[in-house]
C-alpha positions in Angstrom: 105.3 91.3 136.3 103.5 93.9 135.0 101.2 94.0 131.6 102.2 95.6 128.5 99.2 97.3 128.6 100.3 98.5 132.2 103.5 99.8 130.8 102.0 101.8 127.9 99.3 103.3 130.2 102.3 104.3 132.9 104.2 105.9 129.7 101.5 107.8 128.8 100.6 109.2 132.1 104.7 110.0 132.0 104.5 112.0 128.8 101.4 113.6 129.6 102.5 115.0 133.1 106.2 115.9 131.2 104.4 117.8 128.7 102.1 119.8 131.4 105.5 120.4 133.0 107.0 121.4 130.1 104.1 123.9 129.1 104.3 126.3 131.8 107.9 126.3 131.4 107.4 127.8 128.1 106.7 131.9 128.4 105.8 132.5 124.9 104.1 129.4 124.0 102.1 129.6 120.4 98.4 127.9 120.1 100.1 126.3 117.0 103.3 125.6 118.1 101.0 124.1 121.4 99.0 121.8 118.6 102.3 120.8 117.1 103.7 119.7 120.4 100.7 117.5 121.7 100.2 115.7 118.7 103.9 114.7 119.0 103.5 114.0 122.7 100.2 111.9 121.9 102.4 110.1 119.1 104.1 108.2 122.3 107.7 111.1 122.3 108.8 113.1 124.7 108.6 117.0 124.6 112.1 116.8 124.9 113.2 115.4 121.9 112.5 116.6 117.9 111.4 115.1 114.6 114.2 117.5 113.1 117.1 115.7 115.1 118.4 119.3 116.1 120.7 118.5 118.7 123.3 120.7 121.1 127.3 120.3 120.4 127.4 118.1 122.6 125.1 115.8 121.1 121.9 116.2 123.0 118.0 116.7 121.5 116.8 120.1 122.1 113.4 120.4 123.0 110.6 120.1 120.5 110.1 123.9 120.7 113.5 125.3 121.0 114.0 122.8 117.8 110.8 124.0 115.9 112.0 127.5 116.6 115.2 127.1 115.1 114.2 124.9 111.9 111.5 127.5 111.3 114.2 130.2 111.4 116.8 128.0 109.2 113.8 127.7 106.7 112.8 131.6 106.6 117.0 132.7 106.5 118.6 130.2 104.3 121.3 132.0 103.7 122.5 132.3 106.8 123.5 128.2 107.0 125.9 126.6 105.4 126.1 122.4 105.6 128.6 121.9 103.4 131.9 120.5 105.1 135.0 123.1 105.2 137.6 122.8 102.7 139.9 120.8 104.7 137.8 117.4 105.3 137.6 115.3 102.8 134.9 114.9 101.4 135.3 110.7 100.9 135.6 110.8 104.5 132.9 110.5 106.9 134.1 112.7 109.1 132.5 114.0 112.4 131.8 117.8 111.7 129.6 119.9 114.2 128.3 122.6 112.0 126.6 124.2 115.3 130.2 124.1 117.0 130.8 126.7 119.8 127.0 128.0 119.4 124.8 127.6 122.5 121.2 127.5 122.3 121.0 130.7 124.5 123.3 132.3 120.9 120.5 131.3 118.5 118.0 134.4 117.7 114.7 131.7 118.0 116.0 131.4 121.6 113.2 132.2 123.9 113.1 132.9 127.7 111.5 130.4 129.8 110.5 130.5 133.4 
């Protein structure tokens, strides 16, 4: 049976090769948005998940850059979201509603091309 000490050190050499993988997948890759990303990796979290909680329609994290990207862009265009629920869900209800419905990441205008 192996240590917990073991385990941490075999999680962290995981997230450390993930996020070199993930790095050069990247094209466009900010020195910023670089520092953002390690100090989350280094936090013990994968480069594929977010602090935002953005996720895909179908319920999956997007990446901590495609994420970044888009809560940067919410932030600078406010006016182009809306997060309140449409007229016809009650609003006593806590209903399921996918505000990003139908929209694929490859749709948003943060989207960036990747290797």
């Amino acid at each position: 049976m192996k240590r917990i000490s073991d385990l941490e050190k075999e999680r962290r050499d995981f997230l450390k090769k993930e996020l070199k993988e993930y790095e050069k997948s990247i094209i466009d890759l900010t020195p910023d948005e670089q520092k953002d990303l390690r100090e989350w990796v280094k936090e013990g979290r994968s480069c594929y998940d977010n602090p935002w909680y953005v996720s895909t329609g179908n319920g999956y994290p997007v990446d901590y850059i495609k994420a970044s990207r888009f809560f940067d862009y919410m932030c600078e265009h406010p006016d182009e979201y809306s997060f309140e629920a449409p007229a016809d869900v009650d609003a006593d209800v806590d209903a399921d509603y996918d505000f990003y419905e139908g929209l694929g990441t490859e749709d948003l205008p943060f989207s960036r091309p990747y290797h």
